[in-house]
C-alpha positions in Angstrom: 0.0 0.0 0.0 2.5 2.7 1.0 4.2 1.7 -2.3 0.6 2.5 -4.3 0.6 5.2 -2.6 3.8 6.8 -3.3 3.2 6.2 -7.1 0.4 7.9 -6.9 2.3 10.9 -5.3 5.1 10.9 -7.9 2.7 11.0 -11.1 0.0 13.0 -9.6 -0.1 16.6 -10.8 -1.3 18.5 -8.1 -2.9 22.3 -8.1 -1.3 25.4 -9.0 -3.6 27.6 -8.3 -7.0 27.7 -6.4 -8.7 26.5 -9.8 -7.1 23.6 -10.1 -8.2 22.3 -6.7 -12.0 21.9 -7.8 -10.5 20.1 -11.0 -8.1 18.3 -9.0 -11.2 16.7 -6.4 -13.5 16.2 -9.6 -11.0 14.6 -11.5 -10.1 12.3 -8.1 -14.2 11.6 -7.2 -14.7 10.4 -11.1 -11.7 7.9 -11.2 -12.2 6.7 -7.7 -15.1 7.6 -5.6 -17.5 6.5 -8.7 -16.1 3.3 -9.2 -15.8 2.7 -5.8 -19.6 3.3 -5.2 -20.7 1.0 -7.9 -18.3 -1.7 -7.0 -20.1 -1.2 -3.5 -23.3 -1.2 -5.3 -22.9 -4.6 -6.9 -21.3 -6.0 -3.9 -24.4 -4.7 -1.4 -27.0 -6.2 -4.0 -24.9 -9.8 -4.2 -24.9 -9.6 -0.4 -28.6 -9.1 0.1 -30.2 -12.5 -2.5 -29.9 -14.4 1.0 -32.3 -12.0 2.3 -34.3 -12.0 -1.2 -34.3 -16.2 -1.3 -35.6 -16.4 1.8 -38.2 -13.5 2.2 -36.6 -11.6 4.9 -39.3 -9.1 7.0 -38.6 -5.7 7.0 -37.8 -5.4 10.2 -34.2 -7.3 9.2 -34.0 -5.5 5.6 -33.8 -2.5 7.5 -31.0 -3.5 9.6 -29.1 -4.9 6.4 -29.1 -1.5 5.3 -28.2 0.3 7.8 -25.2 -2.0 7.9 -24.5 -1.4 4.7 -24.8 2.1 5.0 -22.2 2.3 7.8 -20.2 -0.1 6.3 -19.5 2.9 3.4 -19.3 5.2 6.2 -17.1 3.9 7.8 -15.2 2.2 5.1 -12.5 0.1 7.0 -10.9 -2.5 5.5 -9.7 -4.6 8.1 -12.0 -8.0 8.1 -11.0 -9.2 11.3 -12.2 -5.8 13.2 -15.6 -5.5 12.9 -16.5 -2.0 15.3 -20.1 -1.5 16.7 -22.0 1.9 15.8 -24.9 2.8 16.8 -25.3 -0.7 18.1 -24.6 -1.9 15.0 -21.6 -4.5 14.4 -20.2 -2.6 11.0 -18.7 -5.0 8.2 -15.6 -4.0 6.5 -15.8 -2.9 3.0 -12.2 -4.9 1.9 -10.1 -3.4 -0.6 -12.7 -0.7 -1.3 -11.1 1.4 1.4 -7.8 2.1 -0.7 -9.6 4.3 -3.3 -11.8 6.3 -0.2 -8.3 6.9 1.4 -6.9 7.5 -1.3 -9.3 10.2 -2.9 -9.2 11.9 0.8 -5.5 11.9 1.9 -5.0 13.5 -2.2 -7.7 16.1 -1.4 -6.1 17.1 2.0 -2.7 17.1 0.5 -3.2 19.3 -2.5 -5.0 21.8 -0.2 -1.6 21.8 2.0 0.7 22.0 -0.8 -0.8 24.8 -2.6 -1.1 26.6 1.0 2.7 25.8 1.6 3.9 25.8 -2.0 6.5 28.5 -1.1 7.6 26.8 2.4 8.8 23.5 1.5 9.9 22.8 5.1 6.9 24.2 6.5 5.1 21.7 4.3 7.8 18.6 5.4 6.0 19.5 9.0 2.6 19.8 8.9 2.6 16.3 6.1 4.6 14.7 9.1 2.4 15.9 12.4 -0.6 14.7 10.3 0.7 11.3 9.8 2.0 11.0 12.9 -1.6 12.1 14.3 -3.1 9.6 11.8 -1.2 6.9 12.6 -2.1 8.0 16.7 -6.1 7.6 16.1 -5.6 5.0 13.9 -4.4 2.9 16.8 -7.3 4.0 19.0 -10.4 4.5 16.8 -11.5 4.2 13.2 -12.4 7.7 11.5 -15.0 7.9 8.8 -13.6 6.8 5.5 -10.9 5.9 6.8 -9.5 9.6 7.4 -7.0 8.6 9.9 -5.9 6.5 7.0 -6.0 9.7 4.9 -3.9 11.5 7.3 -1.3 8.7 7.7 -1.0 9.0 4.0 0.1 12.5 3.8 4.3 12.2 4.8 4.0 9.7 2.1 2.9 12.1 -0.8 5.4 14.6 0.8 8.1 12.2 0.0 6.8 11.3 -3.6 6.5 14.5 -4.3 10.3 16.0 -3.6 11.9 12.6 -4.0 10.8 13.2 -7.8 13.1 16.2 -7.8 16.5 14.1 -7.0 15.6 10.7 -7.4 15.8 9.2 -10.9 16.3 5.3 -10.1 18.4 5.4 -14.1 21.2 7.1 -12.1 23.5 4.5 -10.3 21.5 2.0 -10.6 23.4 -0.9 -8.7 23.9 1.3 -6.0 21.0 2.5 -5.3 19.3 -1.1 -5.6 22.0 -2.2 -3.3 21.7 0.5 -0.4 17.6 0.1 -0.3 17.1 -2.9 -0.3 20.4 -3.1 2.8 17.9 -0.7 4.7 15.0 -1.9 4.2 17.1 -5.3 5.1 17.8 -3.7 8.5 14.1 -1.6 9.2 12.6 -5.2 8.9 14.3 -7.0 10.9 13.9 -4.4 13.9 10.4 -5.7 14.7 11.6 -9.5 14.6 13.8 -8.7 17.1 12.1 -6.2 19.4 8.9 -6.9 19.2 8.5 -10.9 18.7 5.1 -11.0 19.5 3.6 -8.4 17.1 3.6 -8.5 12.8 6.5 -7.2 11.3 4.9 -5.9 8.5 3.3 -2.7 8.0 -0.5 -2.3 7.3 -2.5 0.6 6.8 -6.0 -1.1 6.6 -5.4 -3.1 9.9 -3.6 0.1 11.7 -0.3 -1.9 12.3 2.4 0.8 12.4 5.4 -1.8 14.1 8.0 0.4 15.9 6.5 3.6 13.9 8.1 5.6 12.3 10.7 2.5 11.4 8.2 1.2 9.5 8.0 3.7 7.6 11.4 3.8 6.6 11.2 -0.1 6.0 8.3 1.0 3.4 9.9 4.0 1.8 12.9 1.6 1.3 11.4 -1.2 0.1 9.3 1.5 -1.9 12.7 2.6 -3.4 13.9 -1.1 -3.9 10.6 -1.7 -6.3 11.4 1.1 -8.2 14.9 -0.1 -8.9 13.5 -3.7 -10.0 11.1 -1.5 -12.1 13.9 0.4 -13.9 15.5 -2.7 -15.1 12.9 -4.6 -16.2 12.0 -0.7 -18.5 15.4 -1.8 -20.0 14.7 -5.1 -21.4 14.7 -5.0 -25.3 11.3 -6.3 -25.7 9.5 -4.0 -26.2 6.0 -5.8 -26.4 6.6 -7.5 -23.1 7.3 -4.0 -21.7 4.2 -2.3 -23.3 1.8 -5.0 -21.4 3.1 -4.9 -18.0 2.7 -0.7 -18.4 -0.8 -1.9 -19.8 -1.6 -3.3 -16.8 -0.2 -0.7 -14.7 -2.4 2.1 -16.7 -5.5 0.1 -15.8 -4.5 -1.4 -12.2 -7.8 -0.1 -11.0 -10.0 -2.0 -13.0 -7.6 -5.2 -12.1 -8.2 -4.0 -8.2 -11.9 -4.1 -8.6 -11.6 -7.5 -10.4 -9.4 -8.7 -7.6 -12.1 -6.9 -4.9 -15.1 -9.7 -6.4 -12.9 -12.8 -6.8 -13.9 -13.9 -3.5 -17.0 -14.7 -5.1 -15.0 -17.7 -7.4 -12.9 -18.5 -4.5 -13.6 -22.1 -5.3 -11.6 -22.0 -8.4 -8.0 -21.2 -6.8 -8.7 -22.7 -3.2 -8.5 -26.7 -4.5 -5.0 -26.9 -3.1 -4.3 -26.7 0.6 -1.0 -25.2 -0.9 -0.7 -21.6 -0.1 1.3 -20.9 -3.1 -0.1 -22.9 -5.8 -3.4 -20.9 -4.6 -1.4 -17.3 -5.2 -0.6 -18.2 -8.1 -4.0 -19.4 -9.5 -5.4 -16.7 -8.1 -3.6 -13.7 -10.0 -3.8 -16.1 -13.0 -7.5 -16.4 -12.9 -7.7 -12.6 -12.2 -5.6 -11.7 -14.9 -7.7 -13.5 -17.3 -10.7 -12.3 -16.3 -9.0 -8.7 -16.8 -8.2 -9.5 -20.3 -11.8 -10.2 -20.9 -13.1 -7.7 -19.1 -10.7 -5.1 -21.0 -12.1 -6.7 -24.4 -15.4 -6.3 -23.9 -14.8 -2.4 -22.4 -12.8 -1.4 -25.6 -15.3 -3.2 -27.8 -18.2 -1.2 -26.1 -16.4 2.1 -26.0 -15.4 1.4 -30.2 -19.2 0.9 -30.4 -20.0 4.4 -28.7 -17.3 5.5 -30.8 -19.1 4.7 -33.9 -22.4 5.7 -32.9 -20.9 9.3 -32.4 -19.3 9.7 -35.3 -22.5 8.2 -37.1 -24.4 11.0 -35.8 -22.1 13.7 -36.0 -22.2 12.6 -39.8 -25.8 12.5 -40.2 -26.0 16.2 -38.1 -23.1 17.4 -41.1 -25.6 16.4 -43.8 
């Protein structure tokens, strides 16, 4: 996640100006609150045929949607915490929180920057006392969508941001693969040795922040470590290999979605008692529905296409 994250940070373009901030938050609820609300949709209609099947009263539809309804409010994404409002035990809504966190921490963020665009430190500060006051409530309570999340985020985006500047991974590249993955080598094994009782590994959706802020700096340099891997696999010579793994990257989001309803063909990857085997049927069953899915999408939006130009034609004559 913090890797996602800081991608996002390094190839979003943020405001300049006060215009750009309403662009910036349309721009941001299109390509990730909407998809989010009708992957939620789909989901919360799958979820509620028990109740259809079996002629539920009322009395229970009515608490199935105001469970639903919190669910979204509350949009956490841990499955094994389950918190009570209202005296209602509130579902998590899975991966779904990434995009609600994501859209949030990026409004929050580009309302700082364009504040602080001129005080660079100034900004280093206030991204850093928000995260470290997201990752406090985090650990105490859950926010509404996910802000605490949101707020973790913001050091992250900081980072991205300025890292961009100075950081080109095509510069010394054995070096710099050598010294981040040697630090994050050293951040992860901290936790294993102080703290043998708690996960090593850092995870926003659960609010595990081992040893903060070393986790942190186990991210960032594991972060740093991917984007090495990433620079030489951009230099193999085949092209067309290339070209589909930045095909995939470009539309990650519909692959996340895909990935958010495979639980509901579980049976198809969970024959083997063999963790990996699973893993690995798993991304190859999503990845083929994502090729399908992607056919079918250009072959509708070709359709619309035509039908355009068809009637711009017929307006012309």
């Amino acid at each position: 996640m913090f890797l996602f994250f800081f991608l996002n940070g390094w190839t979003n373009r943020f405001a300049k100006d006060k215009t750009d901030i309403l662009k910036n938050i349309k721009k941001s609820a299109r390509r990730l609150l909407l998809p989010t609300l009708i992957a939620f949709s789909i989901w919360t209609f799958i979820e509620a045929f028990p109740l259809i099947g079996r002629h539920a009263p009322l009395s229970e539809w009515a608490d199935f949607v105001k469970e639903r309804a919190l669910c979204l409010l509350l949009s956490n994404g841990s499955s094994s915490v389950r918190p009570i409002l209202f005296g209602i035990e509130v579902p998590g809504i899975n991966m779904l929180w990434f995009m609600i966190a994501l859209f949030f921490a990026k409004v929050i963020y580009d309302c700082l920057q364009l504040l602080l665009q001129h005080h660079r430190i100034g900004l280093l500060i206030c991204t850093a006392a928000l995260s470290v006051l997201g990752v406090v409530i985090g650990k105490n309570v859950y926010l509404f969508f996910s802000l605490d999340i949101a707020l973790a985020i913001q050091i992250i985006f900081f980072l991205a941001r300025y890292m961009k500047e100075f950081y080109h991974p095509e510069e010394h590249p054995i070096r710099k693969t050598i010294v981040s993955f040697t630090v994050w080598l050293i951040a992860f094994a901290l936790p294993l040795i102080f703290i043998h009782d708690r996960p090593v590994n850092m995870s926003f959706a659960a609010r595990q922040y081992p040893l903060f802020p070393v986790c942190y700096v186990c991210a960032l340099a594991g972060t740093l470590f991917t984007c090495q891997i990433a620079y030489f696999i951009s230099t193999i010579k085949n092209k067309e290999i290339i070209n589909k793994i930045c095909y995939l990257g470009k539309n990650s989001l519909y692959m996340l979605l895909i990935h958010f309803f495979d639980q509901y063909w579980s049976f198809l990857y969970q024959f083997s008692s063999n963790v990996v085997i699973r893993i690995v049927m798993r991304i190859a069953i999503d990845l083929v529905i994502f090729i399908v899915f992607m056919s079918i999408r250009k072959l509708f939006l070709n359709l619309i296409s035509k039908k355009k130009t068809t009637q711009s034609a017929e307006r012309e004559t």
